[in-house]
MOPAC internal coordinates of N, CA, C and O (Angstrom, degrees):
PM7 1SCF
backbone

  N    0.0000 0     0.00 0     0.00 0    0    0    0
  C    1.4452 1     0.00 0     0.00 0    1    0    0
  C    1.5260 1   108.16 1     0.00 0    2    1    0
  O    1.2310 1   118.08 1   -39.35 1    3    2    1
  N    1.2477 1   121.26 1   140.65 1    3    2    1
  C    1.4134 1   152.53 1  -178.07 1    5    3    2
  C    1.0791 1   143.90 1  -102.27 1    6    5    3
  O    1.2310 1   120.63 1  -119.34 1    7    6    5
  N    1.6755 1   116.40 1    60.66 1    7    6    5
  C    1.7224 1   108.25 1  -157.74 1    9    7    6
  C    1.1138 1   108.37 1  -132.54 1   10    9    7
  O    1.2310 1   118.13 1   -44.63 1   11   10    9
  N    1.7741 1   121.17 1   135.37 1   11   10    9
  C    1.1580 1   106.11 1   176.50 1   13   11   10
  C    1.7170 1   111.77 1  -137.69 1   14   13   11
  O    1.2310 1   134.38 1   -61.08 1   15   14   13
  N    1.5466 1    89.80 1   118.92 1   15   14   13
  C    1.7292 1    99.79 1  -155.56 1   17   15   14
  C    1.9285 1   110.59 1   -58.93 1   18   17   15
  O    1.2310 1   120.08 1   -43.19 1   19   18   17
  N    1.3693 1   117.46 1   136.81 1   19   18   17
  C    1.6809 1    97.08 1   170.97 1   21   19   18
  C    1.2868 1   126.23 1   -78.98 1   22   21   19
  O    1.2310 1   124.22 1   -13.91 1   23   22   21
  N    1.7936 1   109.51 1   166.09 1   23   22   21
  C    1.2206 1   105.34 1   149.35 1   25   23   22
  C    2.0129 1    92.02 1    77.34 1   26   25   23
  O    1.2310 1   134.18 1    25.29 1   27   26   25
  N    1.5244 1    90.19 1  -154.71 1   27   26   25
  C    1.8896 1   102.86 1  -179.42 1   29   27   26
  C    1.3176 1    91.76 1   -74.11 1   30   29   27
  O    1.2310 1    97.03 1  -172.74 1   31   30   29
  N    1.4141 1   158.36 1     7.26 1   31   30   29
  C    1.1928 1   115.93 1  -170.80 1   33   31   30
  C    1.5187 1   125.53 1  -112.28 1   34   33   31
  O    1.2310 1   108.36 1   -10.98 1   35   34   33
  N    1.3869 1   139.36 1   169.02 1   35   34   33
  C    1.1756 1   159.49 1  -176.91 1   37   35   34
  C    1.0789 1   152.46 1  -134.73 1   38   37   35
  O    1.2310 1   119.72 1   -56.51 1   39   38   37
  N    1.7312 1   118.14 1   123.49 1   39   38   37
  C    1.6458 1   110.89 1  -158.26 1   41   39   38
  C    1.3463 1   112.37 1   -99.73 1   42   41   39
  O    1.2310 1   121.21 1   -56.80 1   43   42   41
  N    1.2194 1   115.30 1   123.20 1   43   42   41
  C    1.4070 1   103.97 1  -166.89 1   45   43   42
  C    1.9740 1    87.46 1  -130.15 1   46   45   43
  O    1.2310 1   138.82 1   -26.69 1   47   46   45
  N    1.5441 1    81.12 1   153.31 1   47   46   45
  C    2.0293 1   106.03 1  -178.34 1   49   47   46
  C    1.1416 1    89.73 1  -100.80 1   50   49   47
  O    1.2310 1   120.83 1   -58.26 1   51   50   49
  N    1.5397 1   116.01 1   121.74 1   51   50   49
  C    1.6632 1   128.33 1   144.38 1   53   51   50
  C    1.6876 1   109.70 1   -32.84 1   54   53   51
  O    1.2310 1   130.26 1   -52.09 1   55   54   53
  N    1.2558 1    97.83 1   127.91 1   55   54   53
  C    1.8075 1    99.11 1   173.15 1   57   55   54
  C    1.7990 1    89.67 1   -87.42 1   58   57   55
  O    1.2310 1   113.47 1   -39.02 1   59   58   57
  N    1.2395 1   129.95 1   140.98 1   59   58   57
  C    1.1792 1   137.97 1   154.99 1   61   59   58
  C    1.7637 1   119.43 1   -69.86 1   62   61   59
  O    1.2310 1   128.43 1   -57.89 1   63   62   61
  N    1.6070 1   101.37 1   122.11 1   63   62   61
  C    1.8910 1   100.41 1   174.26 1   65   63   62
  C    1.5440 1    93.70 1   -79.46 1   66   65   63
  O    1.2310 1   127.81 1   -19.51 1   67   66   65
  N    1.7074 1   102.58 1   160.49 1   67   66   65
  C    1.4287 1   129.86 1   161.06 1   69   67   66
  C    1.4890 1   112.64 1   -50.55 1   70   69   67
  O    1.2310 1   123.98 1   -56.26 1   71   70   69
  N    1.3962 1   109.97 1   123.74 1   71   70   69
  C    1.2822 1   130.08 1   167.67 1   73   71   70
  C    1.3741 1   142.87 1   -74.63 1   74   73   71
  O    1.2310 1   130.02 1   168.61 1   75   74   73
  N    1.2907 1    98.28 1   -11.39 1   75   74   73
  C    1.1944 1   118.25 1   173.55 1   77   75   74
  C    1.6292 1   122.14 1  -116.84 1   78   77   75
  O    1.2310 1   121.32 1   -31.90 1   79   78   77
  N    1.3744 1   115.08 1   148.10 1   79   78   77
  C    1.7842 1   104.47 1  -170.82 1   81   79   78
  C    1.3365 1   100.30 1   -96.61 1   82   81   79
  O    1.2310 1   120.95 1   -11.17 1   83   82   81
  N    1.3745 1   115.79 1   168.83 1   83   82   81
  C    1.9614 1   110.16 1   176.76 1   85   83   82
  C    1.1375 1   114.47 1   -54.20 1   86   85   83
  O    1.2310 1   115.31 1   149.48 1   87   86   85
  N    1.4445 1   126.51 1   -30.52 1   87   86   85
  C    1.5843 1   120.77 1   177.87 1   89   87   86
  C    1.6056 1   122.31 1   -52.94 1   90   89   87
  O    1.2310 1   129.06 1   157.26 1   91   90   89
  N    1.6059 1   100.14 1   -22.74 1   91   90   89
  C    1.6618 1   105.08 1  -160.63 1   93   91   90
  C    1.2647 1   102.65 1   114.40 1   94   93   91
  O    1.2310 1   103.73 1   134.59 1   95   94   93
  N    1.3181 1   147.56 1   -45.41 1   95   94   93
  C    0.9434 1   135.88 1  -140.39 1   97   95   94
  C    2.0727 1   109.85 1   -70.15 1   98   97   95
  O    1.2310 1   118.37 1   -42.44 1   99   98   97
  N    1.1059 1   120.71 1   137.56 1   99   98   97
  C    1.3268 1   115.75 1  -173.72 1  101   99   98
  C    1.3523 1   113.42 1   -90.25 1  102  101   99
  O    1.2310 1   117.67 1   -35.04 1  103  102  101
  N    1.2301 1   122.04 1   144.96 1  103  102  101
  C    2.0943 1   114.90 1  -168.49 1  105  103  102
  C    1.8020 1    83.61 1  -111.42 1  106  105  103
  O    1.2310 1   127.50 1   -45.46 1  107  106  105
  N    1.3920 1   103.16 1   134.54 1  107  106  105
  C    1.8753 1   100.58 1   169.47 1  109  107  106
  C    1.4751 1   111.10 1   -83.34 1  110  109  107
  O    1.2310 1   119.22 1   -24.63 1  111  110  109
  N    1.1412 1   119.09 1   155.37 1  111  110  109
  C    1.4760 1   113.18 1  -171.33 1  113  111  110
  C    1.9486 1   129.41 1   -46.53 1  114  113  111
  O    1.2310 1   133.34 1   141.52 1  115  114  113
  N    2.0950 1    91.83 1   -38.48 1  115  114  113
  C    1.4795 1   105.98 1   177.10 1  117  115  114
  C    1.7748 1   109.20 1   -64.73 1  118  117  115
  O    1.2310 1   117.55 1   168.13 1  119  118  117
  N    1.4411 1   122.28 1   -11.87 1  119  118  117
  C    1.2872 1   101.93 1   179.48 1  121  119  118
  C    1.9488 1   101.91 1   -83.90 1  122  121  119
  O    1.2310 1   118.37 1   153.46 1  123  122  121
  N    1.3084 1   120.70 1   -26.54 1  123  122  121
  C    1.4483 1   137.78 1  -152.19 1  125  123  122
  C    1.7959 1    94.73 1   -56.22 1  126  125  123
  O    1.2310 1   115.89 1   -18.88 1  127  126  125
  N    1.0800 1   125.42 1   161.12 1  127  126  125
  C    1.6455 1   135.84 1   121.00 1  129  127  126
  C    1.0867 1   126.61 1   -47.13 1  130  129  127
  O    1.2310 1   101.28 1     6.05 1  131  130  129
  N    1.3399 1   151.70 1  -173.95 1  131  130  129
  C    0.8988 1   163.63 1    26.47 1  133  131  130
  C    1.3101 1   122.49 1    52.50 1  134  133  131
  O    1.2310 1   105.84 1   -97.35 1  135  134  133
  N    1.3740 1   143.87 1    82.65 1  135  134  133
  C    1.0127 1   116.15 1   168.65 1  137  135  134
  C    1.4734 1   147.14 1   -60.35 1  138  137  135
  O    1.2310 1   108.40 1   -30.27 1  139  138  137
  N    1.4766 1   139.30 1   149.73 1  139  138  137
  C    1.1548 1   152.15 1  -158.74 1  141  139  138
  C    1.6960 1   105.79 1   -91.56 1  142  141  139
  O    1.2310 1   118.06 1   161.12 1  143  142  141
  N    1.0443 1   121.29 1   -18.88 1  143  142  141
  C    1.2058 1   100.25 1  -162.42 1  145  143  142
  C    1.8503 1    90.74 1  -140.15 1  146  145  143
  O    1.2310 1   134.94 1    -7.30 1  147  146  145
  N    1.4389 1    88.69 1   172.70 1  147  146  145
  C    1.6563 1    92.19 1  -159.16 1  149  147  146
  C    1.7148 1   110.59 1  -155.97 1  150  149  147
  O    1.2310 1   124.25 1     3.85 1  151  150  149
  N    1.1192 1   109.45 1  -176.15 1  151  150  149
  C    1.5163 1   109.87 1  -176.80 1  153  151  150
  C    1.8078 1   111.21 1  -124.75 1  154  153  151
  O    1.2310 1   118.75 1   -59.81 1  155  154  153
  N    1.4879 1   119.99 1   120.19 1  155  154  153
  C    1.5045 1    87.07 1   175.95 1  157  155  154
  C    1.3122 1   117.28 1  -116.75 1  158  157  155
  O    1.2310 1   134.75 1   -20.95 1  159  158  157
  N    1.9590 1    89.07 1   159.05 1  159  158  157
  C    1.3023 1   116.88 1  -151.68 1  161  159  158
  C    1.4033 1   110.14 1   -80.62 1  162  161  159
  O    1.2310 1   129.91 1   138.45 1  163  162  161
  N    1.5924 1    98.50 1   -41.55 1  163  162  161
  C    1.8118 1   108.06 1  -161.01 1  165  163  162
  C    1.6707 1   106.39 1  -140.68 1  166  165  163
  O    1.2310 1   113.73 1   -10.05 1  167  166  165
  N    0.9499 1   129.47 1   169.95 1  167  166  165
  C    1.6690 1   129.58 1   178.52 1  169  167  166
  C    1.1241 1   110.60 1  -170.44 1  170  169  167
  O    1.2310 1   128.66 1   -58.56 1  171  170  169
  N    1.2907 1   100.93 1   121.44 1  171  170  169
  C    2.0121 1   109.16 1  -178.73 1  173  171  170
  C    1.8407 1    97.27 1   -79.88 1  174  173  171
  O    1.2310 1   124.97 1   -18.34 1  175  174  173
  N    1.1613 1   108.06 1   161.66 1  175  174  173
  C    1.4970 1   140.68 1   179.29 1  177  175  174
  C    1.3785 1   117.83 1   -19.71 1  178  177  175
  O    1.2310 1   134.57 1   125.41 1  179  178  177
  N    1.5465 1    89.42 1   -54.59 1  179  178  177
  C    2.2402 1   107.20 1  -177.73 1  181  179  178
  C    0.9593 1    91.44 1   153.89 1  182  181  179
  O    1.2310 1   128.73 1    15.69 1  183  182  181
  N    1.5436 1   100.79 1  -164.31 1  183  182  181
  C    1.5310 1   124.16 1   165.10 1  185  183  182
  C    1.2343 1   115.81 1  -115.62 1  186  185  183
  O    1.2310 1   129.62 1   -29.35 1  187  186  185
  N    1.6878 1    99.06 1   150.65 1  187  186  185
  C    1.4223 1   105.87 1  -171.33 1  189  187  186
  C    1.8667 1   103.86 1  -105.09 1  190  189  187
  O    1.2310 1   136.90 1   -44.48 1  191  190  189
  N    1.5478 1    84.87 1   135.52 1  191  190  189
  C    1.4072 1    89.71 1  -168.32 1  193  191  190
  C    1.5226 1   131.39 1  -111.78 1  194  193  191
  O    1.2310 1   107.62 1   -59.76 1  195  194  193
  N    1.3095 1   140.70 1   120.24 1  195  194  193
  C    1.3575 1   145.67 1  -147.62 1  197  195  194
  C    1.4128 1   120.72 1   -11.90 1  198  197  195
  O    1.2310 1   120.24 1   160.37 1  199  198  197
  N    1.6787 1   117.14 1   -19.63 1  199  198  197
  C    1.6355 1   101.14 1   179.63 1  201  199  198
  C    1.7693 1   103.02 1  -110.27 1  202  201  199
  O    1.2310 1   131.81 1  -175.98 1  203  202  201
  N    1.3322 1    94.81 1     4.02 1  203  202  201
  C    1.7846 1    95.29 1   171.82 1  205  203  202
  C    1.4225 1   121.58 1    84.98 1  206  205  203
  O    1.2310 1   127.70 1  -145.36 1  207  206  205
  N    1.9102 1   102.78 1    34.64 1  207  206  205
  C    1.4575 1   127.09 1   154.83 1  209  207  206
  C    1.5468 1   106.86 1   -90.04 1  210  209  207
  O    1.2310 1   122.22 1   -11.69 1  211  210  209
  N    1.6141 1   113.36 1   168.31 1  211  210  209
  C    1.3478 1   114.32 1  -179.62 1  213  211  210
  C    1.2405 1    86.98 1  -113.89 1  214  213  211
  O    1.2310 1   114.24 1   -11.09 1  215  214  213
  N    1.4498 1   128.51 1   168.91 1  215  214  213
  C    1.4386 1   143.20 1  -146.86 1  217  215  214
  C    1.9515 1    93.89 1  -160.55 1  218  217  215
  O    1.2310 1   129.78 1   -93.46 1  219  218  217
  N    1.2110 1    98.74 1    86.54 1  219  218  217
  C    1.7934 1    89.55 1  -162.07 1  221  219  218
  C    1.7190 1    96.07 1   -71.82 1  222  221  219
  O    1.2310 1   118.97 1   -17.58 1  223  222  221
  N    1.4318 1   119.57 1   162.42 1  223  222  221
  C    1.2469 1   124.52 1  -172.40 1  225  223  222
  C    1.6240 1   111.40 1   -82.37 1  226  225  223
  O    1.2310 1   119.96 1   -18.50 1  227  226  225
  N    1.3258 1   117.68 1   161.50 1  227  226  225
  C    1.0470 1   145.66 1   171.16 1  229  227  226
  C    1.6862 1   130.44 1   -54.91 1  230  229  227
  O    1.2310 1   134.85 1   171.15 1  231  230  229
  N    1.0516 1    88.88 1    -8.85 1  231  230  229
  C    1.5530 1    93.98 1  -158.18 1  233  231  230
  C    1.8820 1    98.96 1  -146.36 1  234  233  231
  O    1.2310 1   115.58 1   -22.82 1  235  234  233
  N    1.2987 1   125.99 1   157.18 1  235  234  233
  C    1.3954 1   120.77 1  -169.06 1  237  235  234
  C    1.4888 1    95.91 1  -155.39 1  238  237  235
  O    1.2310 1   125.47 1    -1.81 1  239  238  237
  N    1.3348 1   107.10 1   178.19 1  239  238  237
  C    1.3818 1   122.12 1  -172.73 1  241  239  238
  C    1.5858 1   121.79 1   -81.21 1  242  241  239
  O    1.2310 1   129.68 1   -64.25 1  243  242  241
  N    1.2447 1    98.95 1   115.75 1  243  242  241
  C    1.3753 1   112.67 1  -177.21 1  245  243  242
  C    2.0322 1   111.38 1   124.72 1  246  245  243
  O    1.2310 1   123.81 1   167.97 1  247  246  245
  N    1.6062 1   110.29 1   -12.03 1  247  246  245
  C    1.3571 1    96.97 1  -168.53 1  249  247  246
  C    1.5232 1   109.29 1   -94.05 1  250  249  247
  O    1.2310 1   126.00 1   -39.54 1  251  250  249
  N    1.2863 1   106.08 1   140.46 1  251  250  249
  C    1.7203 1   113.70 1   158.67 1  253  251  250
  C    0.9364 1   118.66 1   -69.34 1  254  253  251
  O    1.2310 1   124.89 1   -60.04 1  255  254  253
  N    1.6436 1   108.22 1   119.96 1  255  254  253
  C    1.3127 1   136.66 1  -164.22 1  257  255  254
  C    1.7638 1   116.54 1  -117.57 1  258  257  255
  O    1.2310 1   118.81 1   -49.05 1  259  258  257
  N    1.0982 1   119.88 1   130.95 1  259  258  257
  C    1.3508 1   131.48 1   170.84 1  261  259  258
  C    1.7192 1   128.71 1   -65.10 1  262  261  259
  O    1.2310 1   104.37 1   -90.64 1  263  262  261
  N    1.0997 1   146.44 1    89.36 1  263  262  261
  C    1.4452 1   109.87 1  -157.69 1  265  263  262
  C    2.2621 1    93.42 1  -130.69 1  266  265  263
  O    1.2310 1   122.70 1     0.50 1  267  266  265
  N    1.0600 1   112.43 1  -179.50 1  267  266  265
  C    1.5764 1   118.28 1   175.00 1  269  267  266
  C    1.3508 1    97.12 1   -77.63 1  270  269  267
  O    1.2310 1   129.66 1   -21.36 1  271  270  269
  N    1.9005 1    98.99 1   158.64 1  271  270  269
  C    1.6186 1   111.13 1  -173.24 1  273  271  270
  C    0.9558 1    97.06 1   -59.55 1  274  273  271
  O    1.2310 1   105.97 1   114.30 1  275  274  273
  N    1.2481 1   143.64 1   -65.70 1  275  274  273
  C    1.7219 1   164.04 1  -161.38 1  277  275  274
  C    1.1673 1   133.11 1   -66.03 1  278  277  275
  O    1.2310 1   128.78 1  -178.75 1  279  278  277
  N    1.6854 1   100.68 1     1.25 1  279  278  277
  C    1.5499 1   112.46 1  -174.18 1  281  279  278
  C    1.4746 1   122.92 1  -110.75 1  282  281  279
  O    1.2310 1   130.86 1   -14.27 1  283  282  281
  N    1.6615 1    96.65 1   165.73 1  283  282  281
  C    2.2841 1   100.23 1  -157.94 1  285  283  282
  C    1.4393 1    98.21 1    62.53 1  286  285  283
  O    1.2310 1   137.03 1    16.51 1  287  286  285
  N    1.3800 1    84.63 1  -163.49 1  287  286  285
  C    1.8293 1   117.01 1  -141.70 1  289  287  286
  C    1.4609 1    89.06 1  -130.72 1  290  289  287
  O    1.2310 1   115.66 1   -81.50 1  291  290  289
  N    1.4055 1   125.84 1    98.50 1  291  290  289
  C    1.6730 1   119.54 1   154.14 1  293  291  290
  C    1.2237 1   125.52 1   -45.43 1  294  293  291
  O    1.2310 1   114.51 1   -69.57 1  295  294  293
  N    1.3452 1   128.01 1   110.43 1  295  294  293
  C    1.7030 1   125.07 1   174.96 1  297  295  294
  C    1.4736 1   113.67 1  -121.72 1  298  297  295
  O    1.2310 1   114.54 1   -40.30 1  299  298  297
  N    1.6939 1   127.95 1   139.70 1  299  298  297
  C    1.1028 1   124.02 1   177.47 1  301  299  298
  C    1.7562 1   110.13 1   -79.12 1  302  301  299
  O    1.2310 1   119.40 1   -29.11 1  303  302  301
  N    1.2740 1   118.75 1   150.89 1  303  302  301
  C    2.0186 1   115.89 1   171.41 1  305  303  302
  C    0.9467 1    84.68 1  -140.05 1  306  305  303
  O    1.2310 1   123.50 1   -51.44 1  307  306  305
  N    1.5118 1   110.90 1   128.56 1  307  306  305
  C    1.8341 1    94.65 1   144.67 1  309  307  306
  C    1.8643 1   116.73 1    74.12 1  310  309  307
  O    1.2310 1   127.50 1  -176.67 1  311  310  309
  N    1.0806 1   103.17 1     3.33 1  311  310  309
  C    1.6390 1   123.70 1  -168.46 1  313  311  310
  C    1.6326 1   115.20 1    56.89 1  314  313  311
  O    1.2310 1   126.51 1  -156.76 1  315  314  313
  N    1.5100 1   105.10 1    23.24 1  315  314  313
  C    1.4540 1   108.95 1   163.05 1  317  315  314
  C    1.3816 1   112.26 1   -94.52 1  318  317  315
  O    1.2310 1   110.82 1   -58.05 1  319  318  317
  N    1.2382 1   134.87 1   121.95 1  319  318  317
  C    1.4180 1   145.29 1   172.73 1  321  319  318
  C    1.6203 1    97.53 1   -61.21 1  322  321  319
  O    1.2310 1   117.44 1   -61.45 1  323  322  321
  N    1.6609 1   122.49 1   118.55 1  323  322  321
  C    1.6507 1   129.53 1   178.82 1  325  323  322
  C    1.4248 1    78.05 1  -124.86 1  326  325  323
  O    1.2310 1   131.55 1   -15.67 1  327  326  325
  N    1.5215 1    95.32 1   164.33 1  327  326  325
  C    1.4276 1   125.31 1   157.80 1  329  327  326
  C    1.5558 1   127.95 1  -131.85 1  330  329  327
  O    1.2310 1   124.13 1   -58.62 1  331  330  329
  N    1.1024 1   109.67 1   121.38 1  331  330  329
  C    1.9572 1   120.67 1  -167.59 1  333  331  330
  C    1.4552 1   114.61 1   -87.81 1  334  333  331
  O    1.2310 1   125.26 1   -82.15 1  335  334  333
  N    1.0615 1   107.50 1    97.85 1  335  334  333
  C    1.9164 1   120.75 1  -178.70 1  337  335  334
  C    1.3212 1   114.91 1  -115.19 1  338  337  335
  O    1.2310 1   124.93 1   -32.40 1  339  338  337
  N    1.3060 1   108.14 1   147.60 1  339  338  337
  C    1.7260 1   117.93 1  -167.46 1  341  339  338
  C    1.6254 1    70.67 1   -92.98 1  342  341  339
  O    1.2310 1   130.00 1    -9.06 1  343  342  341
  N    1.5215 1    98.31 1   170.94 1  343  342  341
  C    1.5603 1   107.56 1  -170.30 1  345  343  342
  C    1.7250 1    88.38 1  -105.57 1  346  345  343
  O    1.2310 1   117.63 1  -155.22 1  347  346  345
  N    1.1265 1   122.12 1    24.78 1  347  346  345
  C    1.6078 1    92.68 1   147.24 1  349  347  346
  C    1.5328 1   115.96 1  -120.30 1  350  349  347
  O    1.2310 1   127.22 1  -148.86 1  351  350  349
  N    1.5580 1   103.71 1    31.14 1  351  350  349
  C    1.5945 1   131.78 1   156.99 1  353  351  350
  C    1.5704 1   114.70 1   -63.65 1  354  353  351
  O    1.2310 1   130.84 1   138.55 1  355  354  353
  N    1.8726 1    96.68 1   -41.45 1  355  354  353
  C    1.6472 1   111.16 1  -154.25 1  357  355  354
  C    1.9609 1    79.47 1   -90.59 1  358  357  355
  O    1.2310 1   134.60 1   -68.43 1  359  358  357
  N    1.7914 1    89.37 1   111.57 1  359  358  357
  C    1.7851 1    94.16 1   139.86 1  361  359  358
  C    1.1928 1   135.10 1   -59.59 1  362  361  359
  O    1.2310 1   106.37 1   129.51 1  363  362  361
  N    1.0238 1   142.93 1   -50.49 1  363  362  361
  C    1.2902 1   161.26 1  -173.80 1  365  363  362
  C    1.8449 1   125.13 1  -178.91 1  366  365  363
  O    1.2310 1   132.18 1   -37.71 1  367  366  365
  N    1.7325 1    94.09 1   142.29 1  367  366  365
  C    1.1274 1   116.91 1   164.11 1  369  367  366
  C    1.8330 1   119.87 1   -58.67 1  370  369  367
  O    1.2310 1   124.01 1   -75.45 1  371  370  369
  N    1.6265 1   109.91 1   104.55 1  371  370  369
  C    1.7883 1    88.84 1   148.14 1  373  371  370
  C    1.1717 1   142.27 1   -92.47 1  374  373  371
  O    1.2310 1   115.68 1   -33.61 1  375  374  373
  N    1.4146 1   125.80 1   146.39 1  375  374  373
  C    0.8354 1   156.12 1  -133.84 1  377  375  374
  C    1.9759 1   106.48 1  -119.41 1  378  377  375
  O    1.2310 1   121.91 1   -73.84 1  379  378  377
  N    1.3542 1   113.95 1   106.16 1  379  378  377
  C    1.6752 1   100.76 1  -159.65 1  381  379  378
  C    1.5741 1    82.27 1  -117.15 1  382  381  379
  O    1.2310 1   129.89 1   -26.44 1  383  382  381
  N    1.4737 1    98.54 1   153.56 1  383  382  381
  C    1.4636 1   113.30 1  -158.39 1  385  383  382
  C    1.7422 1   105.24 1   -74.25 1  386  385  383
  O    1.2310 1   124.82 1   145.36 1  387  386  385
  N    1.5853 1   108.35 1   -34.64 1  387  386  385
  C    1.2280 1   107.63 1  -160.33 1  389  387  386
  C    1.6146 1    94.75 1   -85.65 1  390  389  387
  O    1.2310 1   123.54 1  -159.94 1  391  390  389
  N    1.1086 1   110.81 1    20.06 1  391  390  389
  C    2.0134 1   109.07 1  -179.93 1  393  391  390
  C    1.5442 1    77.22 1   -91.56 1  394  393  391
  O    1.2310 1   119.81 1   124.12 1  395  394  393
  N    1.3638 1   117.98 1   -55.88 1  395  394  393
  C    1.1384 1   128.60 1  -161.18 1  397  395  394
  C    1.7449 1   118.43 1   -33.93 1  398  397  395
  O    1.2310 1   144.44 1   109.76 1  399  398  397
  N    1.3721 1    70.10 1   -70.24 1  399  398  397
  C    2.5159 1    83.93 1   171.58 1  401  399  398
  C    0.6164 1   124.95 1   -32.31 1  402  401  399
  O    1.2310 1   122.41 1   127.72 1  403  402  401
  N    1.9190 1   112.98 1   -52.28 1  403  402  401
  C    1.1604 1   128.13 1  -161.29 1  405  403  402
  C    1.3232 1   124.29 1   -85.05 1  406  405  403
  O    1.2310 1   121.63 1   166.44 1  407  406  405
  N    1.8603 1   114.49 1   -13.56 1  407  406  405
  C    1.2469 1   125.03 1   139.69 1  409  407  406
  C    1.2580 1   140.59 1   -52.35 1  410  409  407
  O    1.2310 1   123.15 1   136.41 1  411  410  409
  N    1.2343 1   111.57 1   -43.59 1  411  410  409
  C    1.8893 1   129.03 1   159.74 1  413  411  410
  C    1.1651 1   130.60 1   -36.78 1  414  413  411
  O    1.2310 1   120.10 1   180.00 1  415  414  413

């Protein structure tokens, strides 16, 4: 699949939480949330900004991203459920330790 979002915006895949608790016990999907946080897939250019510079975005392909329950536009591709957010959707970038090390 082939997409490339415009402008500020960004498609990012829900990372799925564990379904199961340490006991074993299995959670069915209708009791679950939604998850909050996600991976992104695709990223348009930036934003273009009132004197007609581009302002490239914050965020790039591949980072785990934070965003609100309620935020973007759910779209099916490919029968993967994405979600399309302007990046001032995305709260924050995480940050995983072992990216970290391996920078050091």
């Amino acid at each position: 699949m082939n997409i490339r979002p415009l402008y500020d915006r960004v498609i990012v895949k829900r990372i799925e939480k564990q379904r199961q608790t340490a006991s074993g016990i299995v959670i069915p999907d209708s009791a679950t949330e939604k998850p909050e946080q996600g991976e992104v897939i695709a990223a348009g250019q930036g934003r273009v900004l009132p004197d007609g510079t581009l302002r490239p975005l914050a965020v790039k392909v591949g980072d785990s991203v934070l965003f609100g329950k309620y935020a973007g536009q759910a779209v099916k591709l490919d029968g993967d459920e994405l979600l399309v957010l302007r990046e001032e959707d995305i709260l924050g970038v995480i940050e995983h330790a072992a990216a970290n090390a391996k920078a050091a």
